[in-house]
N, C-alpha and C positions, 0 to 999 in steps of 0.2 A: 532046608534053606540055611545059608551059611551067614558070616557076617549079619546078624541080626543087632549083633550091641552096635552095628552102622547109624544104624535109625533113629528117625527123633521117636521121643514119646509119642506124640499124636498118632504118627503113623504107626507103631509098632500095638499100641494099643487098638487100633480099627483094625489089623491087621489079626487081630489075638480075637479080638471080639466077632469077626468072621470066622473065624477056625480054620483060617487060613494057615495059622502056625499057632503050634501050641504055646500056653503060658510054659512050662513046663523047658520048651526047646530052647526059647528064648533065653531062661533061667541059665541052660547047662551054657550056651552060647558066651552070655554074659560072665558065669563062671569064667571060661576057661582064658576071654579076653583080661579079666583080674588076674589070673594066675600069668598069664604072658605078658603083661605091662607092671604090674603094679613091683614088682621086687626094684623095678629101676627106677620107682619115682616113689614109693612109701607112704601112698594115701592113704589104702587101705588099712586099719594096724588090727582091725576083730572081725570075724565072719567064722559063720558054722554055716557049709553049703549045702548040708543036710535040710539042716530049716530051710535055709531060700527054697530048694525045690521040694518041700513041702508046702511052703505056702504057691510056691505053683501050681502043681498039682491040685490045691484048695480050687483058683481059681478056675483049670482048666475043668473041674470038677460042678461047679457052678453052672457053665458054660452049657454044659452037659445035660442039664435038669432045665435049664432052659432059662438059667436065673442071669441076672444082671449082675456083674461083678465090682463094676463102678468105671468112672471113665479113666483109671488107668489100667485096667487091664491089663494084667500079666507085664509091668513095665518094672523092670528093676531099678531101683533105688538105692543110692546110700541118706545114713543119720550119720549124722558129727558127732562123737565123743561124750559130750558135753549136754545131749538129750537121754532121759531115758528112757532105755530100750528093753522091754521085759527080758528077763535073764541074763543082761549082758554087765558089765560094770561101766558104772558111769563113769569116766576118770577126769575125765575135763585135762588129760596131756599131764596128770598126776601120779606119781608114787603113790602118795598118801590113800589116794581113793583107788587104787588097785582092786581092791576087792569090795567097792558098793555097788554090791549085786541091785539092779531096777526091780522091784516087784510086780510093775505097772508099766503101762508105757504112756511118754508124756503125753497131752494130745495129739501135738504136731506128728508124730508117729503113730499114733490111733488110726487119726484120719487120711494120713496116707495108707495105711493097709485098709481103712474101709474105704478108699479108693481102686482097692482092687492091686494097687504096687504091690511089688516084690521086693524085701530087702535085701540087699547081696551084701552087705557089710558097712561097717562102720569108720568114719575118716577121722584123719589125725588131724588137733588142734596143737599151738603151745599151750606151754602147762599156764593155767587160770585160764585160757582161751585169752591172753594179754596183749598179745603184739600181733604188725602186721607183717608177721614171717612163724615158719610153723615147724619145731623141734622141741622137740621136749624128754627130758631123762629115762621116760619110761618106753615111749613109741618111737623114738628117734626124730630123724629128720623128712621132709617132706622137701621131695624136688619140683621145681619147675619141670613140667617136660616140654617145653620149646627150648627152654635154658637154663639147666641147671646153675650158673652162676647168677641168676635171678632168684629171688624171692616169688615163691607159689603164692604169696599174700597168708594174708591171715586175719583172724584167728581159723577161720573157716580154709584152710591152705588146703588140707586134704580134700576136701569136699570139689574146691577148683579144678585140683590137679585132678582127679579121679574125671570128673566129668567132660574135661578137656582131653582126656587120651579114651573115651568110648567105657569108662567103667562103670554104668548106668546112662541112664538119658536125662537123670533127676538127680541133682546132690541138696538134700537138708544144711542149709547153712543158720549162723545165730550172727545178729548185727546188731551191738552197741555204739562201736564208733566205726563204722566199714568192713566188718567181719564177714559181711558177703558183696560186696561191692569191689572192695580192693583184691579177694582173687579172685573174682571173675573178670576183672580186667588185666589182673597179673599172668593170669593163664588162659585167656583169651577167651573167653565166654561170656555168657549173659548172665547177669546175677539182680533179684528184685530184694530191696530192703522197703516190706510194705508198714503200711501207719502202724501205731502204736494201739492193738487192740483187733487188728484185723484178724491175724491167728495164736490161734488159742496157745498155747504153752505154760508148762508147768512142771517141774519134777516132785515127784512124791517122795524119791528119795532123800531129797533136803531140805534146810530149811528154806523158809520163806522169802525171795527175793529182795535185797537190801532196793532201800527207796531208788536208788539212781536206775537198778535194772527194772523195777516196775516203769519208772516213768520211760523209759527207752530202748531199753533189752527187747528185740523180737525174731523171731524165726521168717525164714523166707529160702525161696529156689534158689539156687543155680542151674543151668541148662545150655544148650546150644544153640536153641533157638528161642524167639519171643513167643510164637505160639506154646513150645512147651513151659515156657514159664506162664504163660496163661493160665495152661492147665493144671500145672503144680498148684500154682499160688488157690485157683477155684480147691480145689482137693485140699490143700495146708487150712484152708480158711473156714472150712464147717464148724457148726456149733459144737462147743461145747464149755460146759459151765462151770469147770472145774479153774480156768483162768476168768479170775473175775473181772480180769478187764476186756476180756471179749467184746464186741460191741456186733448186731448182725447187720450192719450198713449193706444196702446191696452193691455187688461189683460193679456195677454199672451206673454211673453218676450221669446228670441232668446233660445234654448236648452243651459244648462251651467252644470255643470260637479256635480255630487252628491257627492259634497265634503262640508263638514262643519267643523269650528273651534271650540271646546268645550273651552270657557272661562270662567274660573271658578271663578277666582279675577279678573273682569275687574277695569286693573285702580286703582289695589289696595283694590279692596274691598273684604272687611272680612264679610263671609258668614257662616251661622249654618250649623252644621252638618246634618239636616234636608232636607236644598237645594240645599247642593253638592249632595247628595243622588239621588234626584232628578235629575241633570244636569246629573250625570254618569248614570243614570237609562235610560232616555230619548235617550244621546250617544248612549246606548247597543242597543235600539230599533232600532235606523236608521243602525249602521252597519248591524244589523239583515236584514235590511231591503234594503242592497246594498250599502250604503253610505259609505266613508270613513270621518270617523273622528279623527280629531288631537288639539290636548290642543295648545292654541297659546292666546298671549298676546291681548286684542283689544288695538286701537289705542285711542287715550285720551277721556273721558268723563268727568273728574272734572273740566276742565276750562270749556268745554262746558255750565254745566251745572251751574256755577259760571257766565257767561254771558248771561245765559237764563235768569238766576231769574233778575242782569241788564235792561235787557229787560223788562223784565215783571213788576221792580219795578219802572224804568222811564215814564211807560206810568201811572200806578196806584199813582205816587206820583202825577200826573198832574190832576186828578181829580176822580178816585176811591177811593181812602183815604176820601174823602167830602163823596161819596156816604157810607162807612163803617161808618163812622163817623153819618149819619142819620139812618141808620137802628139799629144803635146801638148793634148788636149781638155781645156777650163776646166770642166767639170762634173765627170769622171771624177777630175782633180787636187782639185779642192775637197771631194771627196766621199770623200777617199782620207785626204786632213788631215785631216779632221774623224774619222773611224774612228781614226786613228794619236794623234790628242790625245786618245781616250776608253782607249788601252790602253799603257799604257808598251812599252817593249820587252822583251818576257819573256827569262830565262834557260833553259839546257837545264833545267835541274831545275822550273821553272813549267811546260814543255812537259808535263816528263812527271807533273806532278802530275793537269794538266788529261785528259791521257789516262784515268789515275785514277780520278777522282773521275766520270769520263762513265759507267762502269759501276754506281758506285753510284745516278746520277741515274735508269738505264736502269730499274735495281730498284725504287728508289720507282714510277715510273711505271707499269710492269709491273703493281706489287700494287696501285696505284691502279686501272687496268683488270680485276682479279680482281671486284673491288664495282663497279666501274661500267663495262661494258665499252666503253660509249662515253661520250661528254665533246662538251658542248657549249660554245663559248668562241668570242669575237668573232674574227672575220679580224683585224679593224686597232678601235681604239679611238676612234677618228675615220670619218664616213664619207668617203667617196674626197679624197684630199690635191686643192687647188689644183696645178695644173698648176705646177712647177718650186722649188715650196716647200721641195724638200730643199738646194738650191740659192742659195736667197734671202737666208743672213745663219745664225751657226753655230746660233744659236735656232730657226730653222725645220729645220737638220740633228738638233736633237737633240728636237724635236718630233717630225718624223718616226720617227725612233728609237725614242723611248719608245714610241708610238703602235701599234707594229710587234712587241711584246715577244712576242706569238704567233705570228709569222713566225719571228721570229729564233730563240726559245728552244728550239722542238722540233727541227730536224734534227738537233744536238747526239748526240741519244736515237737515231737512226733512225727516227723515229716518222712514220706514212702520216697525212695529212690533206687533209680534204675538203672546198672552199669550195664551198658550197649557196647559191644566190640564192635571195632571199627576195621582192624584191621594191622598191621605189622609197621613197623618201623624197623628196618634191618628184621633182629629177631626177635623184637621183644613186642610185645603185645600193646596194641592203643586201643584208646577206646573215648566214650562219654558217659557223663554223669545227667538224668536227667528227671528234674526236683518237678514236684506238684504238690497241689493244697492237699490236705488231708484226704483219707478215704477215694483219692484219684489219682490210685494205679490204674483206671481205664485210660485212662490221658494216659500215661508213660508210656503203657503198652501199646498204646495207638502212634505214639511219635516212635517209639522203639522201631516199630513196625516198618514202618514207613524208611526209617534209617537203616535197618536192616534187610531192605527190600531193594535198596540202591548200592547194595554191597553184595559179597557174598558172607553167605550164615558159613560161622568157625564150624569146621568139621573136626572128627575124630584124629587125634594128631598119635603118631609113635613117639616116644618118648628120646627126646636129644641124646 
């Protein structure tokens, strides 16, 4: 059978666990799709396809004996950069870290191989995994492939693009401020940013997670369809206790009412006529689909996300700024100033007001989700940035920025969020954003679902 890297995960995995086609075929399949797309778009930047059909092999091996392999079965995957992967180097889109060989592999990677996947290689971040566009001194550049003069999103850019042109069925993405949200809606797919604690991660190779990434920093799918992000997310999200803020909530949260908020200015923000289109397009699907939906205000995200970047620059004044400073990349530096002139230097007492005040933000949001359990709101307020615009002059950094206030505002909260493709505008990709209370990704995936079911699901695209 040809065309196997066609397939979603679900299917290719039922398909592998039948012995209908081997884990193995699948594997070289996938290979050879990597080697025919990826030179034109640069997601991939490490693989040894030796291993991948070896761990094929493992599984088609399994199979054999009569054992259960897990429910991804023989499905190739990629890891972002920026995880680690036994024996490969972490580099996080770094010079510096060239050679921090992983000893271990994070959880998020554990647990997808004790789901039976297959890893075909590893995607390009920018270097720190910083921005929401993805080039960096060591692994280059990462293309859009519907439009190359678009931005693949980022930090997770290769992870998007890969899964958008057929390079797996599964991309490993990491979301701080949109890191898997903004390119799966930049390259036209599905991408889940689940709570804070749902999956496990941790690198052994370094140190310990500065405070702003514990409270926010998490791993989550990209894919092509909602079901495979289902199955991603069940497989990403097994125990283990090596991230101590794991939490084992079950997936499946109490029955809650098929009602959602369409919010179209959250917070204020001024959106293209492109991506209202979009948010009232998406609406019409779910009422179609049983839901009621009602236009309603969300509760604040601009201080959120004004006390996120705090966070985030109190720990990198303390000794990331040293490490940007040695790798020397003119993107990563530019893009570091530009954060640093939007936030003074806080004092201890601002630190711990901002801890603070996260709790109460947590509570509005919460009883916002009690009336509306889900929340519909744009990805980005622009559709997919030009390619390097964050970069281009401090107006196009603080465009970017604004543009971005639902990326940035929710990790803050912990809050899980689900970029839904919707569909094209000329040829750039649209899509929605859609927010629930903690620990309910069942709700996103159930509205996902439902919105994706009155569309059609992004297929494997060739690269522009």
């Amino acid at each position: 059978m040809t065309d196997l890297w066609r397939l979603s995960a679900a299917d290719l995995a039922a398909r592998v666990r039948r012995r209908e086609v081997s884990a193995a075929e699948a594997a070289r399949d996938a290979l050879a799709r990597l080697e025919a797309v990826n030179p034109a778009i640069n997601a991939v930047v490490a693989l040894r396809p030796e291993e991948t059909l070896a761990e094929a092999a493992r599984v088609d091996a399994m199979l054999a004996r009569g054992e259960d392999p897990g429910p991804l079965a023989g499905v190739p995957v990629t890891i972002k950069v920026n995880a680690d992967q036994k024996g490969f180097a972490t580099t996080n889109g770094l010079r510096i870290q060239k050679d921090l060989i992983a000893r271990e592999d994070n959880p998020v990677v554990a647990n997808l191989r004790r789901a039976g996947a297959v890893i075909l290689g590893r995607t390009n971040t920018p270097a720190f995994s910083l921005r929401w566009f993805t080039d960096n001194a060591l692994h280059g550049r990462t293309r859009n492939p519907r439009d190359p003069a678009l931005t693949p999103g980022g930090s997770s850019g290769g992870a998007g693009a890969a899964v958008a042109t057929g390079i797996g069925a599964i991309g490993h993405g990491t979301d701080i401020g949109g890191s898997i949200r903004y390119p799966a809606y930049a390259c036209g797919v599905h991408g889940l940013r689940p709570t804070l604690g749902r999956v496990p991660a941790w690198n052994p190779s370094g140190a310990e997670r500065h405070i702003g990434g514990q409270l926010m920093a998490v791993s989550g799918p990209l894919a092509r369809t909602i079901a495979d992000i289902r199955l991603a997310f069940a497989a990403m999200a097994a125990r283990d206790i090596r991230d101590p803020w794991w939490v084992g909530v079950p997936l499946e949260g109490p029955p809650a009412p098929k009602r959602a908020a369409l919010c179209l200015r959250p917070d204020g923000l001024a959106i293209v006529p492109e991506v209202e289109a979009a948010l009232r397009d998406a609406a019409r699907r779910l009422e179609a689909a049983g839901w009621t939906v009602e236009e309603a205000e969300t509760p604040p995200l601009r201080e959120p996300a004004a006390l996120q970047l705090m966070l985030w620059l109190a720990e990198s004044r303390r000794g990331m700024n040293e490490a940007i400073r040695r790798e020397g990349e003119p993107a990563a530096s530019f893009v570091m100033a530009q954060m640093e002139a939007m936030c003074p230097l806080p004092d201890v007492n601002a630190l711990l007001d901002a801890l603070q005040k996260r709790a109460g933000f947590v509570r509005q949001w919460m009883l916002f989700f009690e009336r509306w359990p889900v929340a519909i709101t744009p990805v980005s307020a622009e559709l997919p940035f030009p390619d390097g615009l964050d970069v281009s002059s401090p107006e196009g950094f603080r465009r970017c920025w604004e543009a971005q206030l639902t990326q940035v505002g929710v990790p803050l909260m912990g809050l899980p969020g689900l970029a839904v493709a919707t569909g094209l505008a000329g040829r750039a990709p649209v899509g929605v954003q859609l927010l629930a209370g903690r620990y309910r990704e069942d709700l996103l995936l159930e509205a996902g679902a439902a919105i994706e079911a009155a569309g059609v699901p992004p297929a494997p695209v060739d690269p522009a």
